[in-house]
C-alpha positions as CSV (number, residue, x, y, z in Angstrom):
1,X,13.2,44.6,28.9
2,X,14.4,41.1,27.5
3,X,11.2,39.8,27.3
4,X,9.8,42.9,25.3
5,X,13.0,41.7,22.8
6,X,11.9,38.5,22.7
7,X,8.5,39.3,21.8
8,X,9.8,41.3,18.7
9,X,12.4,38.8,18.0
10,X,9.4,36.4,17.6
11,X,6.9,39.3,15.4
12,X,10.1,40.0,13.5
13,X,10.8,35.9,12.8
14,X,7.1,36.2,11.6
15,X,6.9,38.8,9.8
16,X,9.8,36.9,8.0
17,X,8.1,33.7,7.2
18,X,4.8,35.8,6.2
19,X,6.5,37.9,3.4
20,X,9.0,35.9,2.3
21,X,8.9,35.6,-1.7
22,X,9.1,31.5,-2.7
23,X,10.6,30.8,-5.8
24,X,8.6,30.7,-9.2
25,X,7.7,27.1,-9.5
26,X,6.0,26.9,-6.0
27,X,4.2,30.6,-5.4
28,X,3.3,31.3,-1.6
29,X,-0.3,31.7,-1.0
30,X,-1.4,35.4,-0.1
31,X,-4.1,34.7,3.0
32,X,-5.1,38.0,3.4
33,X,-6.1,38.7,-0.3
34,X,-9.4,37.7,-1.4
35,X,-8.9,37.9,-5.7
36,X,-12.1,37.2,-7.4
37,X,-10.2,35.0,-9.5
38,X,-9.7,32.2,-6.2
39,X,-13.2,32.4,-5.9
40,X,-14.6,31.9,-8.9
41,X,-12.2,29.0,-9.2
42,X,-13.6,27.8,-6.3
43,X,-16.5,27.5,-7.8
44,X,-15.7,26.2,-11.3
45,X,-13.9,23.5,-9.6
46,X,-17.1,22.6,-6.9
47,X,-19.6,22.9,-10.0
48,X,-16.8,20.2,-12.0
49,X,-16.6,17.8,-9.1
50,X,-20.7,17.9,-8.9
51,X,-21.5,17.6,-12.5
52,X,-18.3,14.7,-12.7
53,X,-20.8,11.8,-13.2
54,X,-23.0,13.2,-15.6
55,X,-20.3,13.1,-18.1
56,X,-17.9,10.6,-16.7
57,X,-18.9,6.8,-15.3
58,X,-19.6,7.4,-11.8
59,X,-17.3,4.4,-10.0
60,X,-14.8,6.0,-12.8
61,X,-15.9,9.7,-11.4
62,X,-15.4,8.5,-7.8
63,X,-12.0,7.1,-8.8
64,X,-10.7,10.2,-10.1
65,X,-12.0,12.4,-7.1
66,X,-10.1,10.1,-4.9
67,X,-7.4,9.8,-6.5
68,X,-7.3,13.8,-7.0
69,X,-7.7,13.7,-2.8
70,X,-4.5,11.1,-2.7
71,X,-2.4,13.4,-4.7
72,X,-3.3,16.7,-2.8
73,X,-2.1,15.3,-0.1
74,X,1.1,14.1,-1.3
75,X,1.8,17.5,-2.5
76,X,1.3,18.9,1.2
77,X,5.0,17.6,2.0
78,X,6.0,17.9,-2.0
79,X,5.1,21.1,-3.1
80,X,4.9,23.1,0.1
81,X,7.3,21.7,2.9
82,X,10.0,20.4,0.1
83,X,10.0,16.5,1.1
84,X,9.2,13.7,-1.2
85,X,7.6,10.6,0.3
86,X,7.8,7.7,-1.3
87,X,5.8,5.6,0.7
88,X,2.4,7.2,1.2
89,X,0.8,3.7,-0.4
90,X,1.0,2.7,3.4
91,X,-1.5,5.1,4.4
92,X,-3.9,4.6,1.1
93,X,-3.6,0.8,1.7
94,X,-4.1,0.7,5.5
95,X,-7.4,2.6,5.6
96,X,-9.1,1.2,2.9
97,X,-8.2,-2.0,4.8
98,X,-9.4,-1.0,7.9
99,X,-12.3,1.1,6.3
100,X,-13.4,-2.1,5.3
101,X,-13.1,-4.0,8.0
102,X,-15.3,-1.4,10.0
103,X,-17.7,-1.3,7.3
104,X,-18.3,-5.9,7.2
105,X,-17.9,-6.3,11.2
106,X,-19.8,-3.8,12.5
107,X,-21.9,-2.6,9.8
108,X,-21.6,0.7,10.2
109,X,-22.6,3.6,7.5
110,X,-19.5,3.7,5.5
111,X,-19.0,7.9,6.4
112,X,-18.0,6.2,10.2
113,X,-16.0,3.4,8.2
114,X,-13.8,5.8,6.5
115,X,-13.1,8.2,9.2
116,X,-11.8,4.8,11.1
117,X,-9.5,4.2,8.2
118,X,-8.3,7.8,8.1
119,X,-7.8,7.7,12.1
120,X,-5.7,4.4,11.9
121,X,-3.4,5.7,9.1
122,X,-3.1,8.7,10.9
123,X,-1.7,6.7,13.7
124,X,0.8,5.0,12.4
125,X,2.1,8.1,10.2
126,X,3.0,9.3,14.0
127,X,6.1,6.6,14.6
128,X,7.1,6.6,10.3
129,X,7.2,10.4,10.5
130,X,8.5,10.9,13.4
131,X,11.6,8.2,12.4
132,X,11.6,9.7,8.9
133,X,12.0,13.0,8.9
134,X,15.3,13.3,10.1
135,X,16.1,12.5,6.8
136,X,16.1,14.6,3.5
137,X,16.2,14.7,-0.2
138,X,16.4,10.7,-1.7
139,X,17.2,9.3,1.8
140,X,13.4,10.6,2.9
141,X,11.8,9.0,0.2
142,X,13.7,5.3,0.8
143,X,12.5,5.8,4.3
144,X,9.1,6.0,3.8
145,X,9.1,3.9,1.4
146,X,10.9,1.2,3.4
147,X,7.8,1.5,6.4
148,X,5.5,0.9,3.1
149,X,6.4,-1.6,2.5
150,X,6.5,-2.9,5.9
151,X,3.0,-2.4,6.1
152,X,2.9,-4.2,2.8
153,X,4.3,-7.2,4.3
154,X,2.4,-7.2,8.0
155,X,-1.4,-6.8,5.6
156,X,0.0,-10.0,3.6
157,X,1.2,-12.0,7.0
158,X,-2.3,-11.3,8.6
159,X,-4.2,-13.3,5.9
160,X,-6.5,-14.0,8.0
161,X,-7.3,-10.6,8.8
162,X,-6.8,-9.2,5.5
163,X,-7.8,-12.1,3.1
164,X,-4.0,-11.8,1.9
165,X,-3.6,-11.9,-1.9
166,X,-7.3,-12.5,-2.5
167,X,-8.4,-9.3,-0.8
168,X,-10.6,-8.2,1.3
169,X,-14.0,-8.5,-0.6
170,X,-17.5,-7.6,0.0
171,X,-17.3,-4.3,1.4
172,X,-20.5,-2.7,2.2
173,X,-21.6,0.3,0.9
174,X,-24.1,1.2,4.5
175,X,-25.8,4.4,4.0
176,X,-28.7,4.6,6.9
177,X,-30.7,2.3,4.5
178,X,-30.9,4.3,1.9
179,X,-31.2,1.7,-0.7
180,X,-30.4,4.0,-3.8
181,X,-26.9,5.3,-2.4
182,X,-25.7,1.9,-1.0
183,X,-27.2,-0.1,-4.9
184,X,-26.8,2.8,-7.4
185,X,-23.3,4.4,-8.4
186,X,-24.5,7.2,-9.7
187,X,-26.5,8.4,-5.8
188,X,-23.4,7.0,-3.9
189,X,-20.9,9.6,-5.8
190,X,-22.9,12.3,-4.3
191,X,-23.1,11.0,-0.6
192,X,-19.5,9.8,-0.7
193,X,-18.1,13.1,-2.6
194,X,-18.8,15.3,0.1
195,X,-15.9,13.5,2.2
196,X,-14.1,14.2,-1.1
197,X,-14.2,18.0,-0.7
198,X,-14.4,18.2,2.9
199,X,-10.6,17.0,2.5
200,X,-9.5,19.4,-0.3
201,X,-10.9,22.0,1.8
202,X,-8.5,21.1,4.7
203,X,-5.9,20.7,2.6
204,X,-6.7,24.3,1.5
205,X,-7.0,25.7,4.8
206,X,-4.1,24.3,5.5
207,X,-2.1,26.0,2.9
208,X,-3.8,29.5,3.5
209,X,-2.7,29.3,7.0
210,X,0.2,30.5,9.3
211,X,1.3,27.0,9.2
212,X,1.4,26.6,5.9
213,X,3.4,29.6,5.6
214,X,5.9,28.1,7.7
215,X,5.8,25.1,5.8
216,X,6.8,27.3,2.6
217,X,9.4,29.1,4.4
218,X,10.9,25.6,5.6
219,X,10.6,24.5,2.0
220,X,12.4,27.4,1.0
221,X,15.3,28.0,3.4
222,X,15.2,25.1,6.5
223,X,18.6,26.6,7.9
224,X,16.7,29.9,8.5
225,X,13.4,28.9,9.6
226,X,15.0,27.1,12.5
227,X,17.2,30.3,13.3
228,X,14.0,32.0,13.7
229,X,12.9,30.0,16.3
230,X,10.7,27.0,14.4
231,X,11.2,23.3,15.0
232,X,11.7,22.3,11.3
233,X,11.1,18.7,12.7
234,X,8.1,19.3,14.6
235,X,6.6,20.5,11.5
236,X,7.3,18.1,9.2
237,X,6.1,15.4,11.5
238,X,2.4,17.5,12.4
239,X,2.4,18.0,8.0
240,X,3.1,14.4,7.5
241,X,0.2,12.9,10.0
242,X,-2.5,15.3,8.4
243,X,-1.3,14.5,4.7
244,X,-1.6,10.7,6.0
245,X,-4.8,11.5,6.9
246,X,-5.6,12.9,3.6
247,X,-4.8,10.1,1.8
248,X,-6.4,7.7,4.3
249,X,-9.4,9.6,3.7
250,X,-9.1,9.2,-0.1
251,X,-8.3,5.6,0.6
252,X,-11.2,5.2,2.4
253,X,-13.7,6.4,-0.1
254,X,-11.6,4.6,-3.1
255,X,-12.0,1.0,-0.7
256,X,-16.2,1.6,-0.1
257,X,-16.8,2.4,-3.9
258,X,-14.7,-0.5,-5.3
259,X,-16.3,-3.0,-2.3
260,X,-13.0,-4.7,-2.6
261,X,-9.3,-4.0,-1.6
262,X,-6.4,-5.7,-2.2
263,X,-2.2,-5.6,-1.6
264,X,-2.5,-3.4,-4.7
265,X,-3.5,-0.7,-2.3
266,X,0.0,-0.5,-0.3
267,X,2.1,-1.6,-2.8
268,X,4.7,0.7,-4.2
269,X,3.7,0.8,-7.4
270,X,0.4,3.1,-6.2
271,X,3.0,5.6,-4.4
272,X,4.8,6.0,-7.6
273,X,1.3,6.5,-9.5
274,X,0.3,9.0,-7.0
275,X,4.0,10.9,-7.2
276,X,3.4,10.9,-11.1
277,X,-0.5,12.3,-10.5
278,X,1.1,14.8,-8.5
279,X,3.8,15.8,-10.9
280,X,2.0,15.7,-14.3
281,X,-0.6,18.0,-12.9
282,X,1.9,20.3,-11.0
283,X,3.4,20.3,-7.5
284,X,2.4,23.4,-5.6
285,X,-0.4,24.7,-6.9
286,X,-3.6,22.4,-5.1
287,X,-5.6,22.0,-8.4
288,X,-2.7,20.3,-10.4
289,X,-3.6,17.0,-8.2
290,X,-6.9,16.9,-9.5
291,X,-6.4,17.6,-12.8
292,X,-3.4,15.0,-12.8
293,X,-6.0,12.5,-11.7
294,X,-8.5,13.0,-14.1
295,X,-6.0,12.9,-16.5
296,X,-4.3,9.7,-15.5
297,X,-7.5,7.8,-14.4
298,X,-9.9,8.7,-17.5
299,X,-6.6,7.4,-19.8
300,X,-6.4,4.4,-17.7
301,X,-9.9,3.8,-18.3
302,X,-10.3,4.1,-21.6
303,X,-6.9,2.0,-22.6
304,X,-8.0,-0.8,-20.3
305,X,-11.8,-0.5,-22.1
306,X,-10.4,-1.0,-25.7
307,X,-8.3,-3.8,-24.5
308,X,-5.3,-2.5,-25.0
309,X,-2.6,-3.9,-22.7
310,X,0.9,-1.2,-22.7
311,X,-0.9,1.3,-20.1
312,X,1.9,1.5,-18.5
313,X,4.1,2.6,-21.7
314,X,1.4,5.0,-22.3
315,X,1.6,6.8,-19.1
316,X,4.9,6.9,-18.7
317,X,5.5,8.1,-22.3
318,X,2.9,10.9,-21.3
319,X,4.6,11.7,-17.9
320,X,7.7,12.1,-20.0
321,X,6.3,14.3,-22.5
322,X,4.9,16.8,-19.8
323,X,7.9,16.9,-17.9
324,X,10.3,17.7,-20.6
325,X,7.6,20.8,-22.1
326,X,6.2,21.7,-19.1
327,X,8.5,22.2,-16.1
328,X,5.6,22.9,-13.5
329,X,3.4,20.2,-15.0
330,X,0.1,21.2,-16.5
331,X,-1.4,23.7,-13.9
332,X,1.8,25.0,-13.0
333,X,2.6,26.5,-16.8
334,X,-0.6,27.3,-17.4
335,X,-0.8,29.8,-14.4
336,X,2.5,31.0,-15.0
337,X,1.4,31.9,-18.8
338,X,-1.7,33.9,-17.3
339,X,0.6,35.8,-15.0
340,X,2.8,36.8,-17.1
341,X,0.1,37.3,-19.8
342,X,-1.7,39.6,-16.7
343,X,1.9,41.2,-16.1
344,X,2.5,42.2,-20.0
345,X,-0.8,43.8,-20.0
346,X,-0.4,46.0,-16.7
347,X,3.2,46.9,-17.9
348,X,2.8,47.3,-21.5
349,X,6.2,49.2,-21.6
350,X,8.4,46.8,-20.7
């Protein structure tokens, strides 16, 4: 008898997480509908990220995928578990550090390299998460950020390891010897962009599952989730070691197609970029990181081409703008226009 009311306490607590209703900004994935619409964005988005080059300057293309990559993954603990870390530069920096030290020493094709990066920062996100989220809110954020920079300080000790504030240069692009993807931008987009998506589609896997559900519902109410019987904790540290590895993956990709990387890469200025990538394009909603990152990285570009020198202002004048017009950044309102526009036209009456 009590273990038949446990086992209904427990379908009861799930049942809970599954159908609870999150608020507007952040909508909870239905899993077990399969709308036409998902699909064929699916598809409009694999079509963008393959035809990228042809229409954008492939290291610029490759920048923006990985960047698009770094910001889903901050928006795995933003948008759907609630938590803002400031400090995910650590896990961009530290890969594409050791990515490239993989790739120099042991000459290795650079798909191997960067799933050595992505393992390290994987690692250490273990101890920072596990130490970090016992905090919340603002105290979070000056946690992780605090280990970032940390790891900021131990890449710029080991100088002799990480070429300190010259970098580490002359990473390799190894490709099994295929001379046009390891000499030619344009052929190493396509054999590096595959890591690319392989990531977004965990990241989306990850959102459509159980687990992300319960990552919602801990967004949503903490308090209650762990009255049902989750360990808030435990899932915030298991989110925070595969969004590390996200990023790690994207930092990977972003060290190999640069052939350099510097202190640049785990300082705190690139978690604030990242947070702003994330924002501008809209927390919750998977597709507002990449479109944040095309946005940002293709204005970069073409400031820093005609020589102009107030990026910065320019950015942060635009991050302004969007966040005073559009309170879910750019994705966000534009998918809460269609639904409503949807909604009018189902209930014309009301």
């Amino acid at each position: 008898m009590t273990q038949h009311v446990k086992h209904s306490s427990s379908t009861l607590g799930t049942a809970e997480l599954v159908t609870a209703e999150p608020d507007v900004a952040v909508r909870l994935p239905a899993g077990r509908r399969r709308s036409p619409a998902r699909w064929i964005m699916l598809a409009v988005g694999l079509v963008a990220a393959l035809a990228l080059p042809w229409f954008v300057y492939p290291p610029v293309a490759m920048d923006i995928a990985a960047w698009a990559l770094f910001a889903i993954s901050v928006d795995l603990l933003l948008g759907y578990t609630g938590v803002l870390s400031f400090g995910h530069a650590a896990f961009w920096g530290s890969s594409s550090y050791v990515t490239g030290l993989i790739a120099i020493h042991w000459g290795v094709p650079f798909p191997l390299a960067i799933l050595g990066g992505m393992l390290f920062a994987m690692v250490i996100a273990v101890p920072i998460g596990y130490l970090s989220v016992r905090r919340t809110g603002i105290y979070f954020a000056m946690v992780t950020l605090a280990f970032a920079q940390m790891v900021y300080f131990v890449a710029n000790q080991l100088s002799a390891l990480t070429g300190g504030e010259n970098g580490l240069q002359a990473i390799p692009k190894s490709f099994f010897g295929i001379e046009s993807v390891e000499t030619d931008p344009f052929f190493f987009y396509y054999a590096a962009i595959g890591l690319i998506l392989l990531g977004i589609w965990a990241a989306w896997r990850i959102i459509h599952s159980p687990f992300g559900r319960v990552l919602v519902a801990i967004r949503d109410n903490p308090a209650r989730a762990r009255a049902l019987g989750y360990n808030v904790d435990r899932y915030k540290i298991i989110v925070f070691v595969l969004s590390a590895g996200l990023a790690g993956l994207a930092g990977g990709v972003f060290a190999i197609s640069h052939g350099f990387t510097s202190l640049q890469e785990l300082d705190w200025t690139t978690s604030g970029k990242v947070v702003l990538i994330t924002v501008l394009g809209g927390i919750g909603t998977l597709w507002g990181g990449p479109l944040g990152a095309a946005i940002v990285v293709t204005l970069e570009d073409r400031l820093t081409s005609s020589g102009f020198e107030g990026t910065d202002i320019i950015l942060g004048s635009v991050f302004v703008v969007i966040v005073l017009l559009f309170r879910h950044g750019i994705w966000g309102t534009l998918a809460d226009l269609v639904r409503r526009a949807v909604k009018a036209r189902q209930d014309p009456g009301d």
